[in-house]
Structures are given as C-alpha cells and as structure tokens.
N, C-alpha and C positions, 0 to 999 in steps of 0.2 A: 504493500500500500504506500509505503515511505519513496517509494521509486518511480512508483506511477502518479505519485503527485508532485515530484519533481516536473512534470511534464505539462500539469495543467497551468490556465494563465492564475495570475495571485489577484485578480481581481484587488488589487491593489492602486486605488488612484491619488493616494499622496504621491509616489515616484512611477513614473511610465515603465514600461513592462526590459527587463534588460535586453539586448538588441546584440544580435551576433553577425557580421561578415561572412557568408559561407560562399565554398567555389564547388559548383557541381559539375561534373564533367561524366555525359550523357552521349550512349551510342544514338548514332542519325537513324538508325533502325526501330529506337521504343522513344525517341526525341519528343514525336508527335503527341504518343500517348502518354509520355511522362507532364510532359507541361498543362495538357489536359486534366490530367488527378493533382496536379498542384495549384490548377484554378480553382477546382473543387473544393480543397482545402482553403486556400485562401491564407496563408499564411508567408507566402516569403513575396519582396519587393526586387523585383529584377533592374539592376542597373545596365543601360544602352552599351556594352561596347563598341558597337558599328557608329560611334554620334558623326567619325568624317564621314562617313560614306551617306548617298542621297537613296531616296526609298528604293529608287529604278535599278540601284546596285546593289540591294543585301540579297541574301540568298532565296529568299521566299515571296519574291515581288511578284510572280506571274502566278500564284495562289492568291494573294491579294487581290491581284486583281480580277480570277473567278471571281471569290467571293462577291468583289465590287458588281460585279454584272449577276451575280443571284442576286443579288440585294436591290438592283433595280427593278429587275421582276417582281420581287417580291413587293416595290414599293407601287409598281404597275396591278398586279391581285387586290392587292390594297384599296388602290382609287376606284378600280371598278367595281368592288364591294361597299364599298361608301356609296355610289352612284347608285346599286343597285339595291341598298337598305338590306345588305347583307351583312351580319356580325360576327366576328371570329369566333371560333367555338374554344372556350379555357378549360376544358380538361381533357383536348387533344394530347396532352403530353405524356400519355398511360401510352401511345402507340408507339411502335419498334422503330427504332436510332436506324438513319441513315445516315453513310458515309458520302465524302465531300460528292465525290463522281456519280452517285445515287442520285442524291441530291439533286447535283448539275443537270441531269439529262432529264429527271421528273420534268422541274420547272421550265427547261427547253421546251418540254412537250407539250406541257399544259401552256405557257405563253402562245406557241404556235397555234393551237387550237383556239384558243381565246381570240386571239389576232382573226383567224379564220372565221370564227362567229360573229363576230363584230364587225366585220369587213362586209359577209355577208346581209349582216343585218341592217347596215348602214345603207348597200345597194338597194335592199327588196325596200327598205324604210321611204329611201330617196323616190323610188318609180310609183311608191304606193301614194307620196304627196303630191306628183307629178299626176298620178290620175286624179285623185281628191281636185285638185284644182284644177282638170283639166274638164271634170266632171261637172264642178259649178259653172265655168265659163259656157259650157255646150245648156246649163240649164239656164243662164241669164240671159247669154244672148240669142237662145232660141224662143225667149220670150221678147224678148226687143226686137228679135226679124217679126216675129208673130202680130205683136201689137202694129208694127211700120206696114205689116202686107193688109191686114186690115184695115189700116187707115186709107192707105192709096185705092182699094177696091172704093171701099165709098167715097172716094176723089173720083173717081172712073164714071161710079154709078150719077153721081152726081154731073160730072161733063157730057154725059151718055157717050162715054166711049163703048167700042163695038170689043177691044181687043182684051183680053181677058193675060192677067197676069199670074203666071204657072212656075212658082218655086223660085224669081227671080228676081233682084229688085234691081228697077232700072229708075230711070230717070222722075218717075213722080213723085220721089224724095225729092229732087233736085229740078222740079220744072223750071222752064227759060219765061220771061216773062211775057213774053211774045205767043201768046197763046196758038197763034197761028203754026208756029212751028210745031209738026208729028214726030221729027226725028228725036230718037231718044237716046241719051248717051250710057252705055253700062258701066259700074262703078264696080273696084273690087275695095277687099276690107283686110283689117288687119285685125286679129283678137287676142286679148291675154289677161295679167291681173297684175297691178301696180301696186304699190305698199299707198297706204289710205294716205299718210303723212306728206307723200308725193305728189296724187293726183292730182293738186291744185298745178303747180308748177309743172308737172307731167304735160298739162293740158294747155298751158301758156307756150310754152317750149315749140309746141308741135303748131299752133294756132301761128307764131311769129315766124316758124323757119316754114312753114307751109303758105307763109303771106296767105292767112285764112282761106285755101282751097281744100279745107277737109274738112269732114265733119265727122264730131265727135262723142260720143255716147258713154257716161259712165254708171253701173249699178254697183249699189251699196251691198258689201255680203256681210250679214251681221255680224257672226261667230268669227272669232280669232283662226287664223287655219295655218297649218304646219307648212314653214317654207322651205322648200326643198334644199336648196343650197345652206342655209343657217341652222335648219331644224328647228328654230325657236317659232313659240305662236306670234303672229303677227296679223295687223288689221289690213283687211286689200278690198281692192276696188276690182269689180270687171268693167274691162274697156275696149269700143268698138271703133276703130279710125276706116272712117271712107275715104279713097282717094281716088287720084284718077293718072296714072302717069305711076313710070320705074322710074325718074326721078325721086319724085315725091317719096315711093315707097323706100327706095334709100336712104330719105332722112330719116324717114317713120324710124325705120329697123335701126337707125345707130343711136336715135332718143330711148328707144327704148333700151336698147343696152345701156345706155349708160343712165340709166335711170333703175336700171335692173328691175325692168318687168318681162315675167314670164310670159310667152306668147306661146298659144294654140293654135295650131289648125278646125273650120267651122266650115263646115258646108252650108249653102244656102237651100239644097233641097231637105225638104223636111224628112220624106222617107228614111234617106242616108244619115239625118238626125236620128231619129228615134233608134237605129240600128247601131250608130256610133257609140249611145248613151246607154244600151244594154250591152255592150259588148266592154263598154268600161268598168258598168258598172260587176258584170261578170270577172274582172279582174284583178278591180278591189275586193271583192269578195276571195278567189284565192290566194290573192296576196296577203290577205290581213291572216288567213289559215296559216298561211307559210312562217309567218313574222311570228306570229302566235308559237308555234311548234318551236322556233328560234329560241325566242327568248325563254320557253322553260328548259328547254335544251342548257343553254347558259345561265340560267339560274341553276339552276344541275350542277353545272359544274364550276359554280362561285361558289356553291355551299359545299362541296367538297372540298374544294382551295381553302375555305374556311373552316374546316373542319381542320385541318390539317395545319392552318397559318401559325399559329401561335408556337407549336411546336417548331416549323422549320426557321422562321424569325429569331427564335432561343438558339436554337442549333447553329444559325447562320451568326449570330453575333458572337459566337462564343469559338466558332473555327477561324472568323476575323480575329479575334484575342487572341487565341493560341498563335495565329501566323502572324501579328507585330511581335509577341514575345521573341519567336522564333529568331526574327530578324535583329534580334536586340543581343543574341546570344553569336558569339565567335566559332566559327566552324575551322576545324581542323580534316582537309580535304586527306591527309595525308593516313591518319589515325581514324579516318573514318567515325569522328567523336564533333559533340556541340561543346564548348566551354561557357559556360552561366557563371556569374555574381551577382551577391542579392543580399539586399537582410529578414534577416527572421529574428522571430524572439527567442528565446531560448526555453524556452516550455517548449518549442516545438519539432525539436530538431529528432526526436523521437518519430512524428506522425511522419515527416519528412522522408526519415528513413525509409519504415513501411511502405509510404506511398510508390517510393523509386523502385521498391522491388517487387512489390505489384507490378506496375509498367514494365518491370524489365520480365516479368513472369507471363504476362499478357500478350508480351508480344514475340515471346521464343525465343530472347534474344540470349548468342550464349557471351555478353561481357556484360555485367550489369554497371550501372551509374556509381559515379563515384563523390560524396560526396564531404568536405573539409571545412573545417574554420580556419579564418586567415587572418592572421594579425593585420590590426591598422590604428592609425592615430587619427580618422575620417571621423566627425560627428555623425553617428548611428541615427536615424530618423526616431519620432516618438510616438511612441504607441500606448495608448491605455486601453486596456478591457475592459470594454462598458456593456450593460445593457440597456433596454429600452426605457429603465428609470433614470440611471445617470448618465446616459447618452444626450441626452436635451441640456442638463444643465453643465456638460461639459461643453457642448456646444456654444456657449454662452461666453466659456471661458476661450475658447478657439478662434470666436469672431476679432477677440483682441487682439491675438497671437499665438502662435502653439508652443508651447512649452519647450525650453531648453531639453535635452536629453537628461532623465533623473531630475531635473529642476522638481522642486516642490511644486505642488501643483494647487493652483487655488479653487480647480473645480470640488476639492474635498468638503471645504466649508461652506463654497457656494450652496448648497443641496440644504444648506440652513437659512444661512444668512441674507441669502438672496429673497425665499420669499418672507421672511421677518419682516427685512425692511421694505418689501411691498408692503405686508399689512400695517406696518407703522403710520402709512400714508392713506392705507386704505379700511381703517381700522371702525369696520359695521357689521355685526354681525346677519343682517338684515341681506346686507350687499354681499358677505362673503357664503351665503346658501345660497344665494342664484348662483353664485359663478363655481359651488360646488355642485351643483347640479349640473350646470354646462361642463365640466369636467370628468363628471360620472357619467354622462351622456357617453361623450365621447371614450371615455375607457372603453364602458361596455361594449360599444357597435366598434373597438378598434380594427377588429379584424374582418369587417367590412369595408370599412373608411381605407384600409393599407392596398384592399385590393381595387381600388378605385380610383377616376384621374379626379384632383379636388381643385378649385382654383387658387390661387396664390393667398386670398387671408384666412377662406380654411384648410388650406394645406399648413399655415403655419401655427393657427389652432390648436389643429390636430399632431403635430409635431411636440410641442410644449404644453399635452396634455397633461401632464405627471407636476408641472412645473407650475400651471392653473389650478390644480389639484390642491399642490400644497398653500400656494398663496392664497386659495378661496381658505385651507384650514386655519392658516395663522391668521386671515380677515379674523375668521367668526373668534378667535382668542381674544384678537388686540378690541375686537371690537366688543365682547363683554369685559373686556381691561375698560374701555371707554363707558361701556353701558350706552349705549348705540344699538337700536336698529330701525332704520329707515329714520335715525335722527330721533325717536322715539324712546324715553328710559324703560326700563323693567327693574321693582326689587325682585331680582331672581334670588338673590342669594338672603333674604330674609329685610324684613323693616329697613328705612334709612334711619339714619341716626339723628336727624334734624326733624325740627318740631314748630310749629306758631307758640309763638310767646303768651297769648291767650289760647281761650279753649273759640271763640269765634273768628279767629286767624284774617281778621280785619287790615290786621299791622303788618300781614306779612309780606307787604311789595313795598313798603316803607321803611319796615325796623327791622326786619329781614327776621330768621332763624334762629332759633337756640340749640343747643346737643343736648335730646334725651334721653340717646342710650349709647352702646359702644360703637367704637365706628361702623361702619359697614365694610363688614369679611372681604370683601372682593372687588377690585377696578372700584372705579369712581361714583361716589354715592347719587342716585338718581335725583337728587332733592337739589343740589346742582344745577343739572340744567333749567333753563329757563329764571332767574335769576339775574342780577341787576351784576351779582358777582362770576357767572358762568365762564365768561369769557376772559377778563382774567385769571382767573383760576387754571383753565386748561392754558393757554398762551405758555404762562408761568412751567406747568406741569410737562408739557409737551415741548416747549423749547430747552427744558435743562435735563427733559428725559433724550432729545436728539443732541446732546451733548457726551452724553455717558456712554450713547451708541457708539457713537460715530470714535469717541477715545477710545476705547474697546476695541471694534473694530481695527483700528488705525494700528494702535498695541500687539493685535494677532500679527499684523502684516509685518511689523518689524521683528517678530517673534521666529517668524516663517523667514524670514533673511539668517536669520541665528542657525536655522536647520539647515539651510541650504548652504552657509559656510562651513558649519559641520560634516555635514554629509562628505563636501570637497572636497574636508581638510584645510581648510581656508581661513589661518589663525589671521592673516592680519584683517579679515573683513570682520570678524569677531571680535577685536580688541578697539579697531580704530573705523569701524561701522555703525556694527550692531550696539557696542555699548556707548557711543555718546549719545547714538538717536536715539535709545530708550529712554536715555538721563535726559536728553534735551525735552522730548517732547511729555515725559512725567513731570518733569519741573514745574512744565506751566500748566498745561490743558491735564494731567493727571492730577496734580494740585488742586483744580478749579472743579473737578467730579471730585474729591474728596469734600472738598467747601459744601459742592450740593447736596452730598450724602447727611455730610455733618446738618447741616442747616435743616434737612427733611427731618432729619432723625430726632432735635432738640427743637426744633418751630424758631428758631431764633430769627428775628425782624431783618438780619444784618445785609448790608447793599453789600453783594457780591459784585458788582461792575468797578465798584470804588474800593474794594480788595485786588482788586487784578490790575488797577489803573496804578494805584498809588503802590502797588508793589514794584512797579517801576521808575514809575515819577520820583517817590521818596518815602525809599525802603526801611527808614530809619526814624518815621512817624509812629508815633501810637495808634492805636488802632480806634479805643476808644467802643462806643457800640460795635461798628464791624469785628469785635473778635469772639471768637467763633468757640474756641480752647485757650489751656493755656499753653504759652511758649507758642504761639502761631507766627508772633514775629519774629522770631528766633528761626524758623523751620523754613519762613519766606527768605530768611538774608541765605541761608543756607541754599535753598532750590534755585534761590537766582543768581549764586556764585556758582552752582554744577550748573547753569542753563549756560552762561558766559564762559566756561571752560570747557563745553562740549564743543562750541562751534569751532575752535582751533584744534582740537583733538580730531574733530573729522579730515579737516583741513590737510595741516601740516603735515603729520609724521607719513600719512599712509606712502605719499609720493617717493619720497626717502626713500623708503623701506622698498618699495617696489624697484627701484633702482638696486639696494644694494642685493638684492634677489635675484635680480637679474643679473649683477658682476659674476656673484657668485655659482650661477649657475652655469655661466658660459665661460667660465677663466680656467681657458688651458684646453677648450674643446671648439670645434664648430657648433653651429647656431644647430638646434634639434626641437622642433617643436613638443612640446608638452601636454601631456590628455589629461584631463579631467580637470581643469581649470574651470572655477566657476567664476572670475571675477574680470569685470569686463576691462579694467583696466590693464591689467594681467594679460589678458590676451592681447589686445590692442600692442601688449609693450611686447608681446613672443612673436608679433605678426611682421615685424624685420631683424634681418639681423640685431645681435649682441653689438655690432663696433657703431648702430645707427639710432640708438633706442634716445627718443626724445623724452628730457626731462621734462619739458616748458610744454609740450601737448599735454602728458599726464597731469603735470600739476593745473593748467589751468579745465582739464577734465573733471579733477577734484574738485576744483573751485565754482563749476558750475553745479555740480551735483549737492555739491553742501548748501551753497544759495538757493536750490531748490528744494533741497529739505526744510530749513530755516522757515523760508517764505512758505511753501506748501505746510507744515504746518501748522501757520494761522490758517491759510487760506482752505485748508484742506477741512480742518473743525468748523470752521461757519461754515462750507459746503453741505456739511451736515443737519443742518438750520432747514435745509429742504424736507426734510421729515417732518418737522414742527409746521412750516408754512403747507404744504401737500395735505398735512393732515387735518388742518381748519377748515384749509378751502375745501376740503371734502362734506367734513360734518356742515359747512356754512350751508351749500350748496343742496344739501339733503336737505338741512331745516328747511329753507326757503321753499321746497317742491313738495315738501311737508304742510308747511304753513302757509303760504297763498295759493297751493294748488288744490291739494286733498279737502284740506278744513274749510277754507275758503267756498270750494263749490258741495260740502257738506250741509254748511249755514244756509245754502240758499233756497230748501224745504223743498227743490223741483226734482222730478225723477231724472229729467236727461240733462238738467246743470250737472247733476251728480254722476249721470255718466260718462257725459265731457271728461269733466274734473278727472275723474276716474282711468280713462282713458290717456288723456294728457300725462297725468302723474305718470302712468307705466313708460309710456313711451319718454319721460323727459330725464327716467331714472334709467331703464334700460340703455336708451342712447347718450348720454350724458353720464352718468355714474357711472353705470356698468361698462363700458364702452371707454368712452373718453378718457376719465378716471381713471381707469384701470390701466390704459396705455399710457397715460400720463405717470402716472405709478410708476411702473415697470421701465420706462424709459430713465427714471430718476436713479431708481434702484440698481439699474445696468450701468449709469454713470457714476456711481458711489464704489462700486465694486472694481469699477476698469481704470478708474482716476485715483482716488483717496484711498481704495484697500491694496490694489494691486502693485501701486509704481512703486510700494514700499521696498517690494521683494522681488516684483518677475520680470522678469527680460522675457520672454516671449518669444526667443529668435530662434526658435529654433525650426522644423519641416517635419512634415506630418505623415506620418506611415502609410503607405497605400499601396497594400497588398495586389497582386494579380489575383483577383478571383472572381467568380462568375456570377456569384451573390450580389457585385459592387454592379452588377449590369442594367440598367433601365429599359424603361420605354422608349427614353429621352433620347439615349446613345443609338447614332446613326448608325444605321446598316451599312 
C-alpha cells in the first residue's frame, strides 16, 4: 500500500505536485500506439524538439494533412445536417474504432454520395421550378390571349366584319386609324416572369429602347414562387411584350437578360395550350415523386452520418493530436526509434511505465520503449491536482499568475477567505438563500449543464458553482452576524436586550432605549436597527471590523513569504524580508486592531484616530482620556522605534549580502546557474555572469520594493475600508427597496398597488442585489486577494502544466 501510494497525486495545493524531466525513447513501430495511451492518461507534457524545422518538414506532415481533408468533410456532414435539422447522435461512441485509412475511405465515400444526391437534387429541384413557372406563365397569359381574343371578336361583331379570327391575334389589338385600311399586320410576342421589385423599370426600359412600338402586359402572381437560378422565394410578375421587327426583339431578349427574367415559350393556338399545360403539369407531378424519393434517400443517409459523427469527430481530433505530438518528437532514421522529452509529475512515472508496455505488447513489437529521468536546472512547469471543488477557486488564483514551481500557493486559503470577504460585503441572510439556491440549482443538474453548449454568463455560473455555493453560505453567516434579511431584523436567537424607558414606549424615538437584560447571544441586537443610533453604530462596527480583516489577512500573506523562504532555504529573505515587514507592519496597523480589540472589550470612549495621529506627531505627549492601558505610551515609543528601524533593515543589508553571495559562490569557478532559488533578486543577480553582476540595479531593486511595502501598507489597510463601505451600501440599498417599495405599496389598501409593489421589489432585489451586488462583491473581493493579500508573497511567474491528453479536447478545438 506504502508503494502504491507513492504513485498517487498528494492532492496537495499548498506546493504544486513535484515535476520530473523524462527522455523516452520509443520504436517507430508501437510510436503511434504509445502516444495514443499517453493521451489517454494525460499525464506527461511533451517538449517540441523539431521548433527549426516548418510543419511541411517534420516527419508526419502528409498524415496531417489526411487528417486536414477528413476534417473538412467532416465539417461538410456537419453543415448539411444543420440544413437538414438533423442532430448528431451522443452515444455513437459504444460502436467499433476505426483506423486512420478506415476512416479515410468511409468518409470519401459517403462525401461522394452526398455530393451525388445533392447534385442531383439541385438539377431535378432546378427543372421542377423551371416548370412551376413555366406552368403559371402558360396559365396567365393564356388568360390574357383569352380575354384580348374576346375582346377583338366583339370589335368585329361590332364593325360587322365578315372574317372571323381563328387562334391568332393580328392587328385589332393594334388597329390603324384609318379605318379604311383591311390590311392587317401580325405581331409576335415575347413571355416570361420578372422579379415584382423590377417590373416597374422592366417596363420603362423596354417602352424607351422600343421608342414605345410594343406593347406590354403584366399579371400579378400572388404567392412567392421558387427561383430557379437562387432557389430563394421571390415575388414575380408575368409579362407579355408584342413587337413587330428582329430588331426590336433583340433588345427585348438583352433587357430581359439583364434584368434577369425568365422567359417561356407560349403558343397562340389554344388546343397546343391546353396540351402544353397537361403535359407540364404531368411532369411536375413526376418530378416532385423523384425529389421526394431524393431527399429521404439523403435524409437516410444524414442520419447515418449522424449516427456515427460524434464518434468519428472524437476519433478524428485525437489522431490530429497524436500526429502534432509525433512531429514534436526527434526521429532517429538510423535506430529505427522516436526520441521524446517531456515533464510528468512524479506520482506518475509508475502508470507511465505500464502504459509503454502495453503499447509495446499491443503492437508485437520485439524492442520495447525506453524510458529515463534526466537531470536539469530548467524550471519544471506547475501543476496542482484539483478537483471540480478546488478547481474554480484555483482558477481564480491562475487568472493573476501561475504559480512559481513549489511556490506557496494562495489558492489554499483562497477556498476560505475569498468567499468570507464576499459575504463581509454581502452580509443578508435573506440575499444569501436565493443565491444558495441558485447554486444548489446548478450543482444538482451539473451533469447536464457539462454536457451542454451554455452561453458565456452561464457558462461562467456554472463554472464557479462550488465558489456561489460557499459565498451564498458565508452570506446567510455574516448576514445573521448583521441580523439582516431583506434589511428586515429577527430575534432568532432569543429577546433583544433593549427596552422603552416607560411601559407606553412614547419616549422611545426621542430618549431612545434602556438594557433590560443581557446582551443579545449572537450578531447585532435587532432593537438596533431602525434607530436614530443605527447607522453609526454599524459604520463604527463595520469599519474597525474591515480593519482586523484586512490586518489579518495582510499578516497571512507575509507569513506565507516566511514559508516560501523556508521551503528554498532562503535565510536572507527570512532575516532581512520576512522579519522587518512583520515588525513594520504590526507596529502600526497590528497596534491599531489591538486598540480596537482593547477598546471593544472595556467600552472605553477613547479617539483612536488621535492615538495613531499623535503617535507620530508627538510621541512623547500624555495621552490623557485616549489611554486605553497602562504603559500604552511606553509600548507606542517602542513600536515606532521597531517601525523606523524596519524600513532600513529591509533596505540596506539584503543588497550587501547578495553581492557577497554571489563573490563567494563564483571565486575560483565559472559562472553555473543555481536551482531552486526562490528570490527574485537572487536570480536577476545568477542571470549574468559572476565578473558582471550589478550592485546599483539590485540595490535600487531593493529600494523600490521597500517603498512599496512602506507605502502599500497604509495604502493597502484602507483598501480594506471596501468591506465596510460594500457592506452599507448593501444593507442601505435593501432598506430603501424594503421601505419605499414593499411597505410603501402595502399602505396603499389596493390589490394591484400591492402587486406592482410586489412585483417591483422582486425584480429591483433580484437584479440589483442579487445581480449587481453580488458582482460588485466578488469583483472587490478578487481585488483584495490579487492586490493587498497576494503581492505580499507571490510572484506568479511561473507556466502552467499542460498535459497531452484527450480529456483536454473540446468542441471548440478545430478539426
């Protein structure tokens, strides 16, 4: 058991997981399969050896570019399954592994086919819109020849002409006005359909290059009807142009091209109508059977493709992986072997094992992989092993920087301190059960919400679900600390201890309060609020309680620099670091949380601002009412001769000292860099030669670091003041939506004021409180942590582990 837990990770996130250099050296024979089971694991980080050569020169570039051309098909299956409201099927992936060349030739085949149905179905689609419209024009303008043959007969009967007109229209559309004249001229015509948006200008066009010798006929066809060339529905006109002249019809036929109307053939004999118009109409009929038959045909076989997508997509991005790896790795054409470097953690060099002789067993191979640790003095990338609880709130800590290699890590305390000081600002407990119920929401359905695509502010919801969780718990704490909900008190915890001074409590918005019994057990007594005294009272309370925090707080941070010199070995950041800044900053602002404590703890009246003013003004004043204990001025001349002796102790010696560290470690040798250095001054001075090392960068590197201690400091404790102000404007903001919203449309005895009122309040709480509030919160509290707790101790600079493995693969990542 002692050996096989050598091998697990230590789930340990104060120091990242230890980090080893290994060299594997892999037959080209179980290559493929090896880096495949160490995707699967997911444990080692492969370094590029080929970084000069271009992708067109590693060894596996014409497999990439397979890949590349399945992946386009694949992304081709894709679009016409969206087109066709077809949806991939997700637990395809129960069916049998194909290999690459498998693979390759499926999706050849299916492409080809698909190409081939939709080629097809585009053509029969194209002739089927070609008859539809060819179909209306033969029915509009064979009512337009019908009503004009009509008309000119009772023109006829009416002149008593003798000659009878038989399927033709000649001239008594177009009589001379010379009635004398019998000659008749015959006209021919031109037919088709124009887009509706055109016809006007269609018909100007043809009128001005015709110097008006045509005439022109248009009917309106209601319905939108599929254009053959676009496919799109579009509104059209049928249109009849008479002319008379192969001129004329010249221009006819290049307006309408360029006008892009479709033109028919129409006969003027009616018989050869009626026979045209069954004979179309008989091949709309088999054509729409044919298209029909098509497309379940290819619905057929979209929903096979998609039976199947998800699986070949996974398969396909993951032999993309294996062949960039591949190309990252050094071939030895000679030894018929790949050479790999990479880091792993060292829990894993066990499964590691295993895995390579699997792959070398899997594929018959008879040399198996060989696999070594290699000394180096390279900074190891960092890794911590998280799960889905500490995973968010390291993230938190990663956005700022990733952690030095073993660097102390502040996501450890974060998983406390972070939502505390949310609820310090957010402190209701009214407000913190809605957002534990939006949190317990989201737990429960996780494992639907993971497998699903979410938009960007619930994806990141749902991401820092664990991290809502806790801050809705520490809400509903700070916020019975407050006696708060929805700005509303509760004695929860038994009677308040305040009383009216009479038994008819007349006096008591005048002469206030008396204490009848013992304090009240728990957070702030409800008799409190609402009060002439309320508001100073929490001010008071809440600003010298974000005082005690934020010291505290600030105290860990340089506590955690102590660790982190220790850990290195790093006496001088220990002596001439850690211990002035503890001294310096307990001097004053450690000093000023003892005053508060003392002061709470004995009720004393004493002005602490004019304890901390005149402790520097004039140290050497009586104190008079402000003193607090005895010998308090005796302890202030003391803390403010260690606050004035810290600032040169950070100063001065460290530079010194790192010089003579540096003589002595290079006198008598060439320059050799040094591992596990945690001090950045230190490095900066190993990062050139021994005969180069600048005194006057280090020292005024010192000098800036101390001035920013100094100064952050003050600056960094009143940062902490944001707790105090966050936390008013919270409760203020609640009373107000409390008291002129709720109450306000309570008093006014109407059912729907009250449900307005009602109404409003949820929405002004939800979106404003729970919303706003709560970002407003959280953005505070992430700046408290990455500013004033962190610059105590973390450098940040370090690079982040990222394993090859197949887990790390998305949607996102292109094919």
């Amino acid at each position: 058991m002692v050996n096989e837990g050598r091998f697990l990770p230590t789930m340990d996130l104060l120091r990242s997981e230890p980090m080893q250099l290994v060299q594997l050296i892999i037959p080209i024979e179980s290559a493929h399969r090896s880096i495949s089971y160490l995707g699967d694991l997911g444990l080692i980080q492969f370094k590029d050896l080929n970084a000069d050569k271009s992708p067109f020169q590693r060894t596996y570039a014409s497999q990439i570019k397979r890949c590349g051309e399945m992946a386009r098909r694949l992304r081709l299956f894709k679009e016409q399954m969206t087109k066709a409201g077809v949806s991939p099927s997700t637990w395809s992936t129960r069916d049998n592994h194909f290999d690459l060349e498998h693979l390759e030739v499926k999706l050849e085949e299916l492409e080809a086919e698909l190409l081939e149905i939709n080629a097809n179905n585009e053509k029969l689609q194209h002739t089927y819109n070609e008859l539809l419209e060819y179909k209306l024009v033969l029915e509009k303008v064979g009512e337009f020849f019908s009503s004009a043959k009509n008309k000119a007969v009772a023109q006829q009967k009416e002149l008593e002409f003798q000659t009878t007109v038989e399927g033709s229209i000649d001239s008594p559309l177009l009589l001379e006005q010379e009635e004398t004249t019998t000659k008749q001229i015959k006209l021919r015509f031109i037919s088709g359909l124009v887009h509706r948006e055109k016809s006007i200008p269609f018909e100007r066009i043809i009128f001005r290059a015709t110097r008006g010798n045509v005439f022109l006929k248009q009917a309106v066809i209601q319905h939108p009807v599929l254009d053959p060339l676009s496919g799109e529905k579009v509104h059209k006109n049928v249109f009849v142009v008479f002319y008379s002249g192969e001129r004329v019809k010249s221009k006819i036929l290049k307006i309408c091209d360029a006008f892009g109307a479709n033109r028919y053939p129409f006969s003027d004999d009616l018989s050869k109508q009626f026979q045209t118009i069954r004979e179309v109409s008989g091949r709309l009929s088999e054509l729409k059977t044919t298209i029909d038959a098509g497309l379940i045909h290819r619905s057929t076989l979209l929903q096979t493709i998609g039976y199947h997508y998800e699986q070949w997509s996974l398969q396909l991005k993951k032999e993309k992986s294996i062949y960039h790896t591949l190309n990252m790795l050094s071939i030895n054409v000679t030894k018929k072997c790949l050479l790999a470097e990479g880091w792993c953690p060292v829990f894993a060099t066990s499964q590691i094992h295993k895995v390579l002789e699997r792959a070398t067993m899997d594929c018959s191979s008879q040399v198996g992989a060989i696999f070594q640790v290699l000394e180096t003095k390279e900074s190891p990338p960092t890794y911590f092993s998280t799960n889905k609880f500490t995973s968010s709130f390291q993230e938190i800590v990663d956005a700022y920087g990733i952690a030095k290699y073993q660097e102390a890590n502040p996501g450890v305390y974060t998983i406390v301190t972070f939502p505390f000081l949310f609820a310090v600002m957010f402190g209701d407990w009214g407000h913190g059960i809605c957002l534990l119920l939006a949190a317990l929401y989201l737990i429960i359905r996780e494992k639907k919400f993971a497998s699903q695509k979410l938009g960007d502010i619930m994806e990141m919801a749902f991401g820092g679900r664990y991290i809502i969780m806790l801050m809705a718990l520490f809400s509903i704490y700070t916020g019975l600390i407050y006696n708060e909900f929805f700005s509303v008190p509760f004695e929860l915890f038994g009677p308040s201890a305040y009383g009216c001074r009479d038994s008819s409590c007349r006096d008591a918005s005048t002469t206030g309060f008396i204490k009848v019994r013992s304090t009240y057990p728990f957070g702030v007594d409800p008799k409190w609020h609402g009060t002439r005294s309320e508001l100073p009272f929490l001010n008071s309370l809440k600003m010298k309680m974000s005082i005690l925090l934020g010291v505290s707080q600030m105290n860990l941070g340089i506590i955690m620099s102590y660790f982190n010199a220790k850990y290195f070995e790093n006496n001088i950041n220990i002596w001439y670091q850690f211990v002035p800044q503890i001294i310096f900053l307990n001097s004053l602002f450690g000093y000023l949380s003892l005053l508060i404590i003392i002061k709470w703890s004995t009720g004393s009246q004493a002005d602490l601002y004019h304890v901390m003013i005149y402790m520097f003004l004039s140290p050497t004043d009586d104190l008079g009412e402000n003193q607090l204990f005895v010998g308090q001025k005796l302890l202030q001349l003391v803390l403010l001769l260690l606050a004035l002796v810290a600032v040169p102790w950070m100063l001065v010696p460290k530079p010194f000292l790192l010089k003579k560290q540096h003589q002595e470690r290079h006198q008598g040798q060439s320059y050799d860099l040094l591992y596990g250095t945690d001090d950045p001054l230190e490095s900066e001075s190993q990062s050139i030669p021994h005969d180069e090392f600048d005194f006057s960068e280090v020292f005024v590197h010192q000098l800036i670091h101390t001035i920013e201690f100094v100064l952050g400091a003050v600056s960094n404790t009143a940062s902490y003041l944001r707790l105090w102000a966050l936390s008013l404007a919270h409760s203020e903001l609640s009373s107000v939506f409390y008291d002129k919203v709720l109450l306000l449309a309570w008093g006014y005895n109407s059912t729907i004021v009250l449900i307005v009122g009602i109404f409003v309040f949820i929405c002004a709480t939800v979106g404003v409180l729970l919303l706003m509030e709560s970002l407003s919160a959280f953005l505070h509290a992430l700046r408290l942590h990455w500013v004033e707790y962190q610059n105590k101790f973390y450098e940040g600079d370090g690079y982040k582990f990222f394993p090859f493995s197949f887990t790390l693969l998305t949607d996102e990542d292109e094919l």
